[in-house]
N, C-alpha and C positions, 0 to 999 in steps of 0.2 A: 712901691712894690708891695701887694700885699701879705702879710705873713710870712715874709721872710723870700719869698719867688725873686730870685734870681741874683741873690747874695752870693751865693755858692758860687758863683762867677765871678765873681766883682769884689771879694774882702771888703763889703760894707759891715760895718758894724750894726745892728740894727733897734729898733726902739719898737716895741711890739705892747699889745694888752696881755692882760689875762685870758680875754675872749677868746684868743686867737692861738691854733692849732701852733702857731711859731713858740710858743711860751713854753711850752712840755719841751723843748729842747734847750732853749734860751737859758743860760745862766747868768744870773742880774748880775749886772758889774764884771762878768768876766769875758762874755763875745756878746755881750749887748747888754739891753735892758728891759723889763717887765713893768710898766707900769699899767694903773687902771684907766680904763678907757676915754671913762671923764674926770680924770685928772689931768687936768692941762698945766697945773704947776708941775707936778712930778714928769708930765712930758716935755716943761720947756727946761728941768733942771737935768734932765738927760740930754738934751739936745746943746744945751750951754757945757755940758762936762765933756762933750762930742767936738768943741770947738777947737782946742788945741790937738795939734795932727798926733802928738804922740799916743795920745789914748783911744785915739779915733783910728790909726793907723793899727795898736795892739788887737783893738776889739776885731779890727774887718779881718784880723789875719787868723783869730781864734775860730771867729764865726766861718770864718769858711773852711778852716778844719772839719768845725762840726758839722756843715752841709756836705762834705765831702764823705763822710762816712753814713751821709744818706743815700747811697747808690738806689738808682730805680729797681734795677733786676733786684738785689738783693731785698728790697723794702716789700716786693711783688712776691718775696718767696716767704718771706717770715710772714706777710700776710696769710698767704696761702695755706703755711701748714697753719696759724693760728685759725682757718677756717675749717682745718680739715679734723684741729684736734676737737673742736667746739661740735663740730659734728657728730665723731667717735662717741663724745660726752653723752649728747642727746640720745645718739642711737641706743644705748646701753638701759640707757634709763626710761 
């Protein structure tokens, strides 16, 4: 799934890059992990610390906390006025 899509469903824990818009929410080691993108040791030492259920189970249960306080309406409204205040900004100036 990429960047995180469809977590929030499912209490996956998740293994994400830098690159990827998932990472600005992502906290390394506490509902998932950040590694760089071609790093494939640091992605297989996520994926091996993934293997025992208890840590694997903690993370999906954190990570979908954190998607769940991504509500659509709500993300569509803090967009919204951050469009409306950038506007005000320009207009003035």
């Amino acid at each position: 799934m990429p960047c995180g899509q469809g977590a929030d469903k499912l209490s996956y824990s998740l293994i994400t890059s830098r690159k990827c818009g998932a990472a600005e929410i992502i906290k390394d080691r506490e509902n998932g992990y950040v590694c760089d993108a071609i790093d494939v040791a640091a992605q297989q030492a996520a994926m091996t610390k993934l293997i025992p259920s208890e840590p694997r189970v903690a993370m999906g249960i954190a990570a979908r906390r954190t998607f769940e306080a991504l509500d659509f309406d709500r993300m569509t409204t803090q967009l919204l006025e951050l469009y409306r205040a950038c506007s005000e900004t320009h207009d003035t100036h």
